[in-house]
C-alpha positions in Angstrom: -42.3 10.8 5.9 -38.7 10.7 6.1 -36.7 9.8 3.5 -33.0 8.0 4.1 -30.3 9.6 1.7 -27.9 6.7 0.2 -24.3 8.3 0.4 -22.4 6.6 -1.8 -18.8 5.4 -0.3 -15.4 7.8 -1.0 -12.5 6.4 -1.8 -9.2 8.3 0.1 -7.0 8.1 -2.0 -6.3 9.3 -5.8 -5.7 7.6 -8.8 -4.9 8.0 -12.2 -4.4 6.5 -15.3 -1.0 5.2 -16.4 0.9 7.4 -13.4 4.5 7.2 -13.8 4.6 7.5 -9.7 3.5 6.6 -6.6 3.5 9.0 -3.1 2.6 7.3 0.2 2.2 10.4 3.3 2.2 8.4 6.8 2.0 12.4 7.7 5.3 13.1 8.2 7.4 11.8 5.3 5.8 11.8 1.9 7.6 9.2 -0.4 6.9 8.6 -4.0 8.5 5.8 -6.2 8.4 5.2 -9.8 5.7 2.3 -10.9 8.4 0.6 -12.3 10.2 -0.4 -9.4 6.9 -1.8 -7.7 6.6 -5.3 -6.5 4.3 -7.8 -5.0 1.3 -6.5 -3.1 -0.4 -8.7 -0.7 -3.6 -8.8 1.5 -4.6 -12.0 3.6 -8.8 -12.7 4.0 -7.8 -12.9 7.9 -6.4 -9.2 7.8 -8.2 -7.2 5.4 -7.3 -4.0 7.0 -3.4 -4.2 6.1 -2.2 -4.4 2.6 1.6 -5.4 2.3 3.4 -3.4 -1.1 6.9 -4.1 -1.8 8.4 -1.3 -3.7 12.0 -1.0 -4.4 14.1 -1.5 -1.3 11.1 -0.6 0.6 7.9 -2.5 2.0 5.1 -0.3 2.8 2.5 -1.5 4.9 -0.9 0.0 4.6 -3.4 -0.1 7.3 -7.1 1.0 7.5 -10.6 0.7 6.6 -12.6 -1.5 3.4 -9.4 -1.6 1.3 -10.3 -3.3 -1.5 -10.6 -0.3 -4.0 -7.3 0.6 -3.2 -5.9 -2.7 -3.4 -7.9 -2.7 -6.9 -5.8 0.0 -7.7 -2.3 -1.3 -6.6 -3.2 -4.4 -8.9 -4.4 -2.3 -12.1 -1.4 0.6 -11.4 -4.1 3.0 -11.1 -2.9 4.8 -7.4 -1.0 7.7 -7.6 -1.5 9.0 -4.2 -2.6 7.6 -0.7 -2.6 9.8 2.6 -2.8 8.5 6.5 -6.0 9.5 7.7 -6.4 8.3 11.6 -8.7 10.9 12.7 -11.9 9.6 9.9 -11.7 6.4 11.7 -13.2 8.3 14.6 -16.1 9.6 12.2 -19.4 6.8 11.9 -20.3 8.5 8.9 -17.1 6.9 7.5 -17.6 3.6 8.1 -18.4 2.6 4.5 -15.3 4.8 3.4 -12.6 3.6 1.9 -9.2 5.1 3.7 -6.0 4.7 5.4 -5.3 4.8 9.1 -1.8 4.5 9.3 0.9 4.2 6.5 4.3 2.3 7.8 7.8 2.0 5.9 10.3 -0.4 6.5 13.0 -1.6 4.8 13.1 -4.8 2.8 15.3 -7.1 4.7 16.3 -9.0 1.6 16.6 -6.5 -1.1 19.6 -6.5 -3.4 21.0 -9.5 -1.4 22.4 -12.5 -3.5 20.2 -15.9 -4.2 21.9 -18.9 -3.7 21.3 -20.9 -7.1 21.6 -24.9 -6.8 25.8 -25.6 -6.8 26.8 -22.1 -6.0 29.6 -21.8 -3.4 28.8 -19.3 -0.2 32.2 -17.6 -1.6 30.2 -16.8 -4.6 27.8 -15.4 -3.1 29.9 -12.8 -1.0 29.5 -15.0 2.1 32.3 -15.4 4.4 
């Protein structure tokens, strides 16, 4: 009789408890920003594969597979390190896995620019 082994899912990525830091590696460019200066993160039911994190001037957007231990960890600032890793989505074995595929960073279109508050002249604002 065979018997069917249970493999309990791995989570890519590494966390920690109270890290002062956080490192995204798309591969080529490892980046690590202070907790402190972390913003909204985001995840839509219709696209559960991406994960939107503001940090800082910076947006990183976080593609890949059964993401919601590692958006688990984004909310509880628990992740101190996630790594690109394209070549396990080739891997079946994987499937129940939870890793990233590709890491992308962009900048934040409207970091550090002025709000307009309710009365305030564009002159205020620095708008000419």
């Amino acid at each position: 009789m065979e018997r069917l082994a249970f493999k309990k899912p791995r989570q890519h990525f590494d966390t920690a408890t109270h890290p002062s830091r956080v490192t995204f590696d798309d591969g080529k460019t490892e980046r690590s920003f202070p907790w402190i200066s972390c913003g909204e993160a985001t995840r839509d039911s219709a696209e559960p594969s991406i994960i939107r994190f503001e940090v800082g001037e910076w947006i990183v957007m976080l593609r890949g597979y059964n993401l919601g231990p590692l958006f688990v960890a984004i909310e509880e600032q628990t992740l101190l390190r996630v790594r690109a890793l394209p070549e396990l989505s080739q891997n079946g074995e994987r499937e129940s896995d939870s890793f990233v595929t590709h890491i992308r960073f962009m900048r934040s279109l409207t970091f550090g620019m002025p709000t307009k508050r309710k009365g305030s002249s564009q002159l205020e604002l620095g708008i000419e």
